[in-house]
C-alpha positions in Angstrom: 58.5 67.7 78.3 59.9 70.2 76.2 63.2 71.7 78.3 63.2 75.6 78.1 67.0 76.9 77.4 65.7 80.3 78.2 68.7 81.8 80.8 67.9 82.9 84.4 69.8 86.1 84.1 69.2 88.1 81.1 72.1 89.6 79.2 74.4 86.9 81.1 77.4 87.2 78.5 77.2 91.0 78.1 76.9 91.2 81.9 80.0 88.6 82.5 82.0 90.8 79.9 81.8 93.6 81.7 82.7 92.0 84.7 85.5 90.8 83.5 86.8 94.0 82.1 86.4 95.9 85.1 88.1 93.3 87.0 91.1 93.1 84.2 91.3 97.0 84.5 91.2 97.4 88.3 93.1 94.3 89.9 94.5 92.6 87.7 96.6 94.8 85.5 97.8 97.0 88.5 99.3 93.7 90.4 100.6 92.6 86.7 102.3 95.6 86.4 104.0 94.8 90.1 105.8 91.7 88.4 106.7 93.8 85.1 108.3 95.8 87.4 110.2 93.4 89.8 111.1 91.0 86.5 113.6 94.3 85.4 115.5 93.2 88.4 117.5 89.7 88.8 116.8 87.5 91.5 119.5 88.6 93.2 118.7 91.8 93.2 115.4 91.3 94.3 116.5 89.4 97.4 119.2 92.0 98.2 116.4 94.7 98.0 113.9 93.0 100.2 116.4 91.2 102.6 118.1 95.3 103.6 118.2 95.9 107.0 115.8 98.7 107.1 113.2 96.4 105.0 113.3 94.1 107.5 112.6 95.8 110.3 110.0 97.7 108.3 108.0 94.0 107.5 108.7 92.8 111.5 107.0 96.5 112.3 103.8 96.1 110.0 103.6 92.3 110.4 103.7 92.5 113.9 101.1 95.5 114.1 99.1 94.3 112.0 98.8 90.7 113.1 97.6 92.2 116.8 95.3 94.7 115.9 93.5 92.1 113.7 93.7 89.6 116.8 92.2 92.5 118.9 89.8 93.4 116.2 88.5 89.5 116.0 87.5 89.9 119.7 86.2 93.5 120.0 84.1 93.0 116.3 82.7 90.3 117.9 81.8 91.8 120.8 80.5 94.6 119.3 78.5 92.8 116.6 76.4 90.7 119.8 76.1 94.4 121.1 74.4 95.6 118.0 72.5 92.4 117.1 71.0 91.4 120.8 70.4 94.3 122.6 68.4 97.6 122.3 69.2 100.7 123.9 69.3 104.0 123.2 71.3 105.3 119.8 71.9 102.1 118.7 71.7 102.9 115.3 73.4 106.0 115.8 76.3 103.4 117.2 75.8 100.7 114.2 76.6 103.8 111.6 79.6 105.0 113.5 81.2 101.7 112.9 81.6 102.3 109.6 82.8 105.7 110.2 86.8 104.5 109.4 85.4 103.4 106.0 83.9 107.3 105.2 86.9 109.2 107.3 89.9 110.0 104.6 92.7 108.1 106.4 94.9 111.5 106.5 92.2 112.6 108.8 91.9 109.7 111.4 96.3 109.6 111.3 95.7 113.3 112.6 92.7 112.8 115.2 94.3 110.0 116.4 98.0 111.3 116.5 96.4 114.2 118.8 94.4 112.1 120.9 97.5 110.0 121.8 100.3 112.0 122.1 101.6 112.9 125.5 99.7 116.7 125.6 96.6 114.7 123.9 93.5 114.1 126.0 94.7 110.0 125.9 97.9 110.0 125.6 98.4 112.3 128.8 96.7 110.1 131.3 99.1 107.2 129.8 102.3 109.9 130.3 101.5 109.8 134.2 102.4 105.9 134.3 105.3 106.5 131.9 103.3 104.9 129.0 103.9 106.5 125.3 101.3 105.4 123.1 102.4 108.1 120.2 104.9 107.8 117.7 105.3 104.3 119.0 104.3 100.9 117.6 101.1 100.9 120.2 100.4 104.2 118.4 100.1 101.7 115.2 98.5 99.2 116.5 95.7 102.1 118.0 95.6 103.0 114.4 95.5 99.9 113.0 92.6 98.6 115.1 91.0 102.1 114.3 90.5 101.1 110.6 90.1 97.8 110.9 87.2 96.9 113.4 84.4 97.7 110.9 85.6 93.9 108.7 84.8 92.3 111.9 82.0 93.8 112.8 80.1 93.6 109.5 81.6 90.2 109.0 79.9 88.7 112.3 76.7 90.8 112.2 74.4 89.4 109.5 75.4 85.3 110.7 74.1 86.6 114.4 71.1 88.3 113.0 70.4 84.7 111.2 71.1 82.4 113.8 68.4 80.7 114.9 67.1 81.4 118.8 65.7 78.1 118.6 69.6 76.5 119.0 70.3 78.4 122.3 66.3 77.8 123.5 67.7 74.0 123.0 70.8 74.3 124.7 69.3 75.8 127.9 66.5 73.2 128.0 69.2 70.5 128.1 71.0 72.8 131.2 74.0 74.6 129.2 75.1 77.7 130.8 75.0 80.7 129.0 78.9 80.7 128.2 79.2 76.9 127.4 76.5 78.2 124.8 78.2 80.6 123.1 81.1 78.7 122.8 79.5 75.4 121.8 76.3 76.6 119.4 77.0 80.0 118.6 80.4 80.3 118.1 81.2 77.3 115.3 78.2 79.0 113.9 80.1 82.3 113.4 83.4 81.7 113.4 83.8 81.7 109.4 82.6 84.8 109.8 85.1 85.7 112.5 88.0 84.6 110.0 86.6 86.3 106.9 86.8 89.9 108.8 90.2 89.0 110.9 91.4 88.0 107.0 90.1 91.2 105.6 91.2 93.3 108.5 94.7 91.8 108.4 95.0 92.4 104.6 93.8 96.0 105.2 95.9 96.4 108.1 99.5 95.4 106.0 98.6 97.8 103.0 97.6 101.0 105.8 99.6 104.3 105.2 97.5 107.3 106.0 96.3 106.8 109.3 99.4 105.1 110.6 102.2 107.4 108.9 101.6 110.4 110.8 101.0 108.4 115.0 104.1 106.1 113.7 106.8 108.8 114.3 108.5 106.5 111.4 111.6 106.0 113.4 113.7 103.3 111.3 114.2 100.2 112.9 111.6 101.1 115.1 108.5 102.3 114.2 108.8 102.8 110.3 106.2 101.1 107.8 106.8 98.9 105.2 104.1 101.1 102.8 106.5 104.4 103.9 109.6 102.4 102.9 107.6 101.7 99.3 106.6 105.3 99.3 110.2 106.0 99.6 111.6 103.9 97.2 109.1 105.9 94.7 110.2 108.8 95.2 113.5 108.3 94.4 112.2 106.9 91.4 113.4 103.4 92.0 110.1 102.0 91.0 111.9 97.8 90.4 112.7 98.1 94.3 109.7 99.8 95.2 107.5 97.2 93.8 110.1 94.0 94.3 108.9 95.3 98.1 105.5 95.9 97.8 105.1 92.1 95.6 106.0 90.7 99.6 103.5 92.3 101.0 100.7 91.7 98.0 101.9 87.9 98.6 101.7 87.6 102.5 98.1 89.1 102.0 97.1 86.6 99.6 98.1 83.9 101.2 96.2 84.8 104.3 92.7 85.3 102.6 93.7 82.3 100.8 94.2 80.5 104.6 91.2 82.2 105.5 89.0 80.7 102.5 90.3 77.3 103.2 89.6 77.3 106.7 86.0 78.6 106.0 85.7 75.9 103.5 86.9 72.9 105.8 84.0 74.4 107.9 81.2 74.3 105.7 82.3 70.8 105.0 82.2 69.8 109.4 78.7 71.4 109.3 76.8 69.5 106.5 78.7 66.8 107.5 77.4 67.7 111.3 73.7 68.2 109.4 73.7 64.5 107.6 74.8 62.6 110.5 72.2 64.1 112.2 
């Protein structure tokens, strides 16, 4: 029988061209252009620069936010997501559209909203005053923010696995006399919890690079409650762009080598389950 070398995908070469010109164009000459940048400076210099004082405490600010808004996102997205996915009531898809609302809100905006909500004469923030509790201008006030922007990774992340997760797995569980938590955490969570990584690794990522909704609640207090992106943002304006982006090539690092932890968690995963699916 005569094999057919006819392609699947028309126009694959002209189609994978393209591809990779948008690609070359969008990511990866813009983070080339961060080592061009960094190489004008010696390695010395570029530890001196990112080893400052004020540096520092700008990364233990953002790292530090950022790692527990994502933490708080992995829980609430998932919460959220088995909201949306098994239950009906009444504007749920009004809900499911606001999640996506810090995607469509210009991140000036949200900084604003939220800065008001949460400062001591905000509707928030002064219920908190009463107990002595600043929210605004503080790093909780970043970590508000930061969970703000990042819930909807989560949330999408987690959603489509519980729509596809077959009932017949819990039906099974019960039979056999599982209560309903030792199901979740037995069938249904090894069945999402890539997902659960992939939108804690996206929020995170998102999280590090945030400027506009966190400059304006952060107060940007040095030492305290300033940014690493401000401290980039103020590096460019004094036109030092080698320090600006010997700073900002940390931060592009530390967010690759999370989605790259991420991805190799995910895939030791896929490798338990069909391992899990022969056996059985």
């Amino acid at each position: 029988m005569k094999r057919s070398n006819k392609r699947i995908i028309p126009g694959f070469g002209l189609s994978m061209g393209v591809t990779l010109a948008i690609l070359g164009v969008i990511v990866l000459i813009p983070l080339a252009s961060l080592v061009i940048f960094t190489a004008q400076m010696s390695l010395s210099d570029i530890i001196k620069t990112i080893t400052r004082d004020r540096v520092l405490a700008s990364f233990e600010v953002s790292f530090l936010t950022a790692l527990i808004a994502s933490l708080i996102n992995a829980v609430m997205g998932v919460v959220l997501a088995w909201v949306l996915v098994r239950y009906d009531f009444p504007f749920k898809r009004l809900l499911d559209g606001m999640i996506e609302l810090p995607f469509a809100l210009p991140t000036a905006v949200a900084g604003i909203a939220l800065t008001s909500l949460t400062a001591d004469t905000g509707i928030i923030g002064s219920i908190f005053a009463r107990f002595g509790i600043k929210i605004a201008y503080t790093r909780i006030g970043i970590t508000v923010a930061l969970v703000f922007i990042g819930i909807p990774f989560v949330v999408r992340a987690v959603q489509p696995v519980l729509e596809k997760l077959d009932p017949s797995l819990e039906e099974a569980a019960a039979t056999m006399g599982a209560s309903r938590r030792r199901t979740f955490w037995k069938v249904i969570f090894p069945e999402i919890m890539p997902a659960v990584f992939t939108g804690f690794g996206l929020a995170f990522g998102r999280c590090l690079g945030e400027y506009g909704s966190v400059v304006f609640i952060a107060g940007n207090q040095p030492f305290e409650t300033e940014i690493t992106p401000l401290i980039i943002m103020s590096e460019l304006q004094e036109y030092d762009y080698a320090s600006a982006t010997a700073i900002a090539l940390v931060m592009l690092a530390a967010s690759f080598i999370i989605l790259f932890l991420v991805n190799l968690i995910q895939i030791r995963n896929a490798k338990i389950l069909r391992g899990g699916g022969k056996s059985a």
